[in-house]
PyMOL Python script that loads the backbone (N, CA, C, O; Angstrom):
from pymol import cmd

cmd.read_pdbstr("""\
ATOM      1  N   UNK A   1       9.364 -38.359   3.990  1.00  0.00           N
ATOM      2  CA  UNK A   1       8.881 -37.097   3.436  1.00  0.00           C
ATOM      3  C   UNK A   1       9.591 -35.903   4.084  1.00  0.00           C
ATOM      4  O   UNK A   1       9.772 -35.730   5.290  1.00  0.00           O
ATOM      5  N   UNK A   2       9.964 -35.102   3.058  1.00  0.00           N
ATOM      6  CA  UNK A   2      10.370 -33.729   4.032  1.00  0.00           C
ATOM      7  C   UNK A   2       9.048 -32.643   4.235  1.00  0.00           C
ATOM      8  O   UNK A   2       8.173 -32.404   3.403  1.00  0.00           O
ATOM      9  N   UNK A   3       9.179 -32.115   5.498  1.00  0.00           N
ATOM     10  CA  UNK A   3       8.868 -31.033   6.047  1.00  0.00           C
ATOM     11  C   UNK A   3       8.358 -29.843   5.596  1.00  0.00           C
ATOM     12  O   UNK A   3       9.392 -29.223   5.347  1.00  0.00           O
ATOM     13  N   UNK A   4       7.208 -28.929   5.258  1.00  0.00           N
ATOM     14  CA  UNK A   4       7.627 -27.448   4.836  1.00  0.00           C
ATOM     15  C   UNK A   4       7.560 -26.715   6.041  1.00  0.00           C
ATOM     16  O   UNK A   4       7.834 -25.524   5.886  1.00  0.00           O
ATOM     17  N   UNK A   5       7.307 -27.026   7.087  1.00  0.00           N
ATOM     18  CA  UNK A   5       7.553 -25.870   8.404  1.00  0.00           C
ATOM     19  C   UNK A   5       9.019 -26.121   8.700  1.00  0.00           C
ATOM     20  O   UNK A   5       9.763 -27.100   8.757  1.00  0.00           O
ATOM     21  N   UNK A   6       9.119 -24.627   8.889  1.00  0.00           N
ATOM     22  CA  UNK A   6      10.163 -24.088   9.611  1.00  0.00           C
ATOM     23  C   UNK A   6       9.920 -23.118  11.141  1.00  0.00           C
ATOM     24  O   UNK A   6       9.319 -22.048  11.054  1.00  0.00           O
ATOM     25  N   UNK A   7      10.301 -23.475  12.130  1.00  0.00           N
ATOM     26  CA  UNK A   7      10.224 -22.774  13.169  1.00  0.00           C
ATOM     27  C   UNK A   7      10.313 -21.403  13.274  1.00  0.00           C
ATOM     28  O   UNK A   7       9.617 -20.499  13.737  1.00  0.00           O
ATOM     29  N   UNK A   8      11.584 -21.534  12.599  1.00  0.00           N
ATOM     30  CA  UNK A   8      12.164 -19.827  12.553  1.00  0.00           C
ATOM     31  C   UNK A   8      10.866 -18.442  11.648  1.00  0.00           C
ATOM     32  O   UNK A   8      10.683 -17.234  11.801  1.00  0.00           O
ATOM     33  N   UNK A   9      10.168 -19.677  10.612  1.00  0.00           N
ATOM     34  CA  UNK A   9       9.584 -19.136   9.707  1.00  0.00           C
ATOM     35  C   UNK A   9       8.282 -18.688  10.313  1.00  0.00           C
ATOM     36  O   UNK A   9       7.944 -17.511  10.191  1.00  0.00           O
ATOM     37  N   UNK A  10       7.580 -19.495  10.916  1.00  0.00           N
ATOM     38  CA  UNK A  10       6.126 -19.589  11.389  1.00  0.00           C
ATOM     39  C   UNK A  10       5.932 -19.436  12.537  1.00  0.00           C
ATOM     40  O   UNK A  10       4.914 -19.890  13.061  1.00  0.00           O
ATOM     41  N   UNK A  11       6.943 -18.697  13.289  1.00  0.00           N
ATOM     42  CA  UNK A  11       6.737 -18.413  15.056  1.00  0.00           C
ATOM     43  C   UNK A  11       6.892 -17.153  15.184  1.00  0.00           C
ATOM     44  O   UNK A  11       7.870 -16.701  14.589  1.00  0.00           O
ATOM     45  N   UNK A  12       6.239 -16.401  15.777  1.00  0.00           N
ATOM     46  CA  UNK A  12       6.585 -15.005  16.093  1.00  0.00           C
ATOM     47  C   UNK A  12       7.811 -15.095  17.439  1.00  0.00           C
ATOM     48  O   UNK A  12       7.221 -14.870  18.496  1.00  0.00           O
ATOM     49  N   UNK A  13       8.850 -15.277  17.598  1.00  0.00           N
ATOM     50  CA  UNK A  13       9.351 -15.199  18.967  1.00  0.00           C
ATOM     51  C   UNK A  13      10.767 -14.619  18.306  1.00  0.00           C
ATOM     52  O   UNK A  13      11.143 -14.747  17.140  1.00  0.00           O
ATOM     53  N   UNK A  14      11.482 -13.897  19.483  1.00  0.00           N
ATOM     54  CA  UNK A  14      13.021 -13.401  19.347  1.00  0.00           C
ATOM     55  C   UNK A  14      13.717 -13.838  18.099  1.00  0.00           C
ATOM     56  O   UNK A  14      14.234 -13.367  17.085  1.00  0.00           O
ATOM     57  N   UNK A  15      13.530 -14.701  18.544  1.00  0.00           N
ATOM     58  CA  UNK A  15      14.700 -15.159  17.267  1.00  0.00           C
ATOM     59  C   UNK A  15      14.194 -16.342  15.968  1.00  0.00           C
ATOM     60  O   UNK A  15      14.656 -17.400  15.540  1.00  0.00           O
ATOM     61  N   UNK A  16      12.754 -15.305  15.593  1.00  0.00           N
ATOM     62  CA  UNK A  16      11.982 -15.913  14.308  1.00  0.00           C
ATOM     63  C   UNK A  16      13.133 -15.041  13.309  1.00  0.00           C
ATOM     64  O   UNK A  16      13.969 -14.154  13.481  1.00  0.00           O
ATOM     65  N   UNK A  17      12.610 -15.891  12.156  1.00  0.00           N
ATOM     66  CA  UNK A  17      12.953 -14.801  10.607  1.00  0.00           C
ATOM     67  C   UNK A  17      12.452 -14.629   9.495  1.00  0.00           C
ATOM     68  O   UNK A  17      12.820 -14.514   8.326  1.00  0.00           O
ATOM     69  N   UNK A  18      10.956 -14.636  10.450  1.00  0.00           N
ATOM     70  CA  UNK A  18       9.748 -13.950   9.917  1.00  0.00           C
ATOM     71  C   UNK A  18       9.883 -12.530   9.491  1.00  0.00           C
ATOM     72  O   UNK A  18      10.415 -11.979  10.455  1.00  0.00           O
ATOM     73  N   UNK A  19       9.653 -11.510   8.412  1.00  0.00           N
ATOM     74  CA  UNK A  19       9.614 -10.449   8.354  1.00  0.00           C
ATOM     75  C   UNK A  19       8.407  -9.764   8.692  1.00  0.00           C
ATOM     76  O   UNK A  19       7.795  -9.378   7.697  1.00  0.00           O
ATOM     77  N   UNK A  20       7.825  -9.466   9.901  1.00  0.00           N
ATOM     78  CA  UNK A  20       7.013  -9.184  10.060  1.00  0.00           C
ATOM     79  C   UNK A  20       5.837  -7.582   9.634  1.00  0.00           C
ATOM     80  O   UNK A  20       4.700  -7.167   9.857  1.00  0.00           O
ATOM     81  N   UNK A  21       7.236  -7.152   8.835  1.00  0.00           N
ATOM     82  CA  UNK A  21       6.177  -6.253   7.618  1.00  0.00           C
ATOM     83  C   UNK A  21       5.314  -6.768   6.906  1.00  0.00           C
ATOM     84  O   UNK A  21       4.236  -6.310   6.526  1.00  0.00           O
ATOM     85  N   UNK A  22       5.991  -8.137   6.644  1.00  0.00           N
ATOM     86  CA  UNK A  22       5.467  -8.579   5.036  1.00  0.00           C
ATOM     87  C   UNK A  22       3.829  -9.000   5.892  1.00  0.00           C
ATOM     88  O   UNK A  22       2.838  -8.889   5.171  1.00  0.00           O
ATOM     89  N   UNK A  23       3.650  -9.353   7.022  1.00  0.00           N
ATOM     90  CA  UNK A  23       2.180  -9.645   7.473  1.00  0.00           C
ATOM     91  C   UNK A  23       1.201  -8.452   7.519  1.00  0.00           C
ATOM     92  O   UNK A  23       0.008  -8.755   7.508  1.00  0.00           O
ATOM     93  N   UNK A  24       1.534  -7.088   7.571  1.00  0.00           N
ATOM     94  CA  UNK A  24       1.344  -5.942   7.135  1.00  0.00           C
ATOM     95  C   UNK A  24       0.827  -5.558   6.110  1.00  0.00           C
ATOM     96  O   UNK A  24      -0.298  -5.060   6.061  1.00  0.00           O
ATOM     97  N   UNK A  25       1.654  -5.754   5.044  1.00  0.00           N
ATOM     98  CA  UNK A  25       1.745  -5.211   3.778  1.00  0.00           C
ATOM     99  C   UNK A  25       0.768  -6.520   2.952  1.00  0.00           C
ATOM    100  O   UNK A  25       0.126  -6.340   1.917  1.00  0.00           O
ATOM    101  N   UNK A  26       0.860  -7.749   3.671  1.00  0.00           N
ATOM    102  CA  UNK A  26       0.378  -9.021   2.725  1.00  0.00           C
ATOM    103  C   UNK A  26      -1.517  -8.201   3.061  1.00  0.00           C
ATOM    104  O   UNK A  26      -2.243  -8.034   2.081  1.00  0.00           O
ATOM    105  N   UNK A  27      -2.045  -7.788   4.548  1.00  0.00           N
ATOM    106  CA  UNK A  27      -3.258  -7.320   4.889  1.00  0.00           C
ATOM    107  C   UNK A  27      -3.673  -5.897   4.391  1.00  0.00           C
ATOM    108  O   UNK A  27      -4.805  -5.447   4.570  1.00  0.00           O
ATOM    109  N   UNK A  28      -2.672  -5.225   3.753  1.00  0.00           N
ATOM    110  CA  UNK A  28      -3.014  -4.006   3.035  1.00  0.00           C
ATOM    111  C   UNK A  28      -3.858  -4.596   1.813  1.00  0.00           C
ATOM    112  O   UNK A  28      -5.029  -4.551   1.437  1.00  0.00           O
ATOM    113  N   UNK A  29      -2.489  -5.255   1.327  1.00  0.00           N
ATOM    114  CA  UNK A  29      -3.178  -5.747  -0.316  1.00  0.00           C
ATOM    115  C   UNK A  29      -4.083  -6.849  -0.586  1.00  0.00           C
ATOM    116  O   UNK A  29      -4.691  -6.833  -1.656  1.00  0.00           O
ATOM    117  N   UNK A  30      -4.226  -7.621   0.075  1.00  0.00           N
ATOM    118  CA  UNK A  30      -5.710  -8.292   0.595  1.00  0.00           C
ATOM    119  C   UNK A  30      -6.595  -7.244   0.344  1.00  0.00           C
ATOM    120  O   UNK A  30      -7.194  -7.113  -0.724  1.00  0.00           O
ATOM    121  N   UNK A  31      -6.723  -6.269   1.591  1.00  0.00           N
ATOM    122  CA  UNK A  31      -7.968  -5.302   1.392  1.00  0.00           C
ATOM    123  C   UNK A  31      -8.145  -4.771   0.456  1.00  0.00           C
ATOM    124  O   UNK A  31      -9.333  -4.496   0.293  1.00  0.00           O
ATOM    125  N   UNK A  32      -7.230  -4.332  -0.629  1.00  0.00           N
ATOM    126  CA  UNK A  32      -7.390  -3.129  -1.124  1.00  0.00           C
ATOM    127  C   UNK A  32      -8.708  -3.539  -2.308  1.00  0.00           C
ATOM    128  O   UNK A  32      -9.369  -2.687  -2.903  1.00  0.00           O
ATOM    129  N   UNK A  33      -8.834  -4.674  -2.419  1.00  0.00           N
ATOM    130  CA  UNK A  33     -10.562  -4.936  -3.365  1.00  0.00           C
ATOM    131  C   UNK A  33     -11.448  -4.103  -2.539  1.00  0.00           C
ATOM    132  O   UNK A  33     -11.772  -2.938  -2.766  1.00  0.00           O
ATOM    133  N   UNK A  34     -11.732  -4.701  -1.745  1.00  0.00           N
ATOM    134  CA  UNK A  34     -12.619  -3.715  -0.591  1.00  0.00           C
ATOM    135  C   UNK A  34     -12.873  -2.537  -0.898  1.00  0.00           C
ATOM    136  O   UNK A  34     -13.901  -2.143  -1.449  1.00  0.00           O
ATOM    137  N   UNK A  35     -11.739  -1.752  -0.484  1.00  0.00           N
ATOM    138  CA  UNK A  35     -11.816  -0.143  -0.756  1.00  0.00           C
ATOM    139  C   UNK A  35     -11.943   0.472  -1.934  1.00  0.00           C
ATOM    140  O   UNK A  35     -12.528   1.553  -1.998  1.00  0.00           O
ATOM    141  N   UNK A  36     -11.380  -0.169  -3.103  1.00  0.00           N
ATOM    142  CA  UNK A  36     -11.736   0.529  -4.635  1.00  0.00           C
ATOM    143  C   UNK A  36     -13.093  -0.117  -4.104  1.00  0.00           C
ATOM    144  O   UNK A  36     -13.313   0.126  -2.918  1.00  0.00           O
ATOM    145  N   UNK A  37     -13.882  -0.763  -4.649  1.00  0.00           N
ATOM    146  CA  UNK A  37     -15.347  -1.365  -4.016  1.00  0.00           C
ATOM    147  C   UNK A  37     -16.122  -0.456  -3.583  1.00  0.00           C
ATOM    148  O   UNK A  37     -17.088  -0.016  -4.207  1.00  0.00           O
ATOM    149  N   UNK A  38     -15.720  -0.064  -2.360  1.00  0.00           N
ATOM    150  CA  UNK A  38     -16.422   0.959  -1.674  1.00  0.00           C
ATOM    151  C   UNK A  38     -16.221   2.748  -2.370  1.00  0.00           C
ATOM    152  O   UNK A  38     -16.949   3.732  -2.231  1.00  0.00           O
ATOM    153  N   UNK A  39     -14.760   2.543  -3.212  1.00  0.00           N
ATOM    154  CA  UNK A  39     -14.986   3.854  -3.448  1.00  0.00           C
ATOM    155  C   UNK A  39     -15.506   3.795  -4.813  1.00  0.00           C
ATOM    156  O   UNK A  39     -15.705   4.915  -5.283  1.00  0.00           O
ATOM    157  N   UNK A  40     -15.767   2.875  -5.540  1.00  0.00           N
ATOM    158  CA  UNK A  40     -16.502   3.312  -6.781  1.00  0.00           C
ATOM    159  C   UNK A  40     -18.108   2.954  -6.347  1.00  0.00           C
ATOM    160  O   UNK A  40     -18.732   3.164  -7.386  1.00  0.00           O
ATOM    161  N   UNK A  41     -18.820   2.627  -5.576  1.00  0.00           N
ATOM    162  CA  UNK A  41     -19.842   2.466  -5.166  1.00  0.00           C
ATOM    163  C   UNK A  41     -20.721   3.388  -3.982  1.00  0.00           C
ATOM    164  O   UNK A  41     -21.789   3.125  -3.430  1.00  0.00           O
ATOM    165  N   UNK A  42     -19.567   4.885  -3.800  1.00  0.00           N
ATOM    166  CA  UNK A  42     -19.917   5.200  -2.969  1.00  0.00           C
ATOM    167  C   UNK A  42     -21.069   6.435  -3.326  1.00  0.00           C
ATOM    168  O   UNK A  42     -20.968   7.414  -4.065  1.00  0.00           O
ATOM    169  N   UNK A  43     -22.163   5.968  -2.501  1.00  0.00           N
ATOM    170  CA  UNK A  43     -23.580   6.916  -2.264  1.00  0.00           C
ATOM    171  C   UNK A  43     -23.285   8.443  -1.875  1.00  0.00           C
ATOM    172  O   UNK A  43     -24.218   9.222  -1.680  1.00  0.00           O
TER     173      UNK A  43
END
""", "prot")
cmd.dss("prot")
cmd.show_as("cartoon", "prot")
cmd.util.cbc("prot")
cmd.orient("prot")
C-alpha cells in the first residue's frame, strides 16, 4: 500500500512545506458560520 503522509507536509519544522497561512485562513473560514450566526441573531 502506498502512504498519504508526507513529512514535509504534516510537520511544522524548518524545512516543512506546509503553507502555514493556509492553517489561518482554513480557521477564518471554518468560523465564519459562527459570526453571520451571531450577527443575524444579534439582541
Amino acid at each position: 500500500p502506498n502512504s498519504l503522509y508526507f513529512e514535509k507536509l504534516a510537520t511544522y519544522s524548518p524545512e516543512d512545506e506546509f503553507d502555514h497561512k493556509a492553517g489561518e485562513y482554513f480557521t477564518k473560514v471554518w468560523g465564519l458560520p459562527l459570526k453571520v450566526f451571531a450577527r443575524a441573531n444579534k439582541k
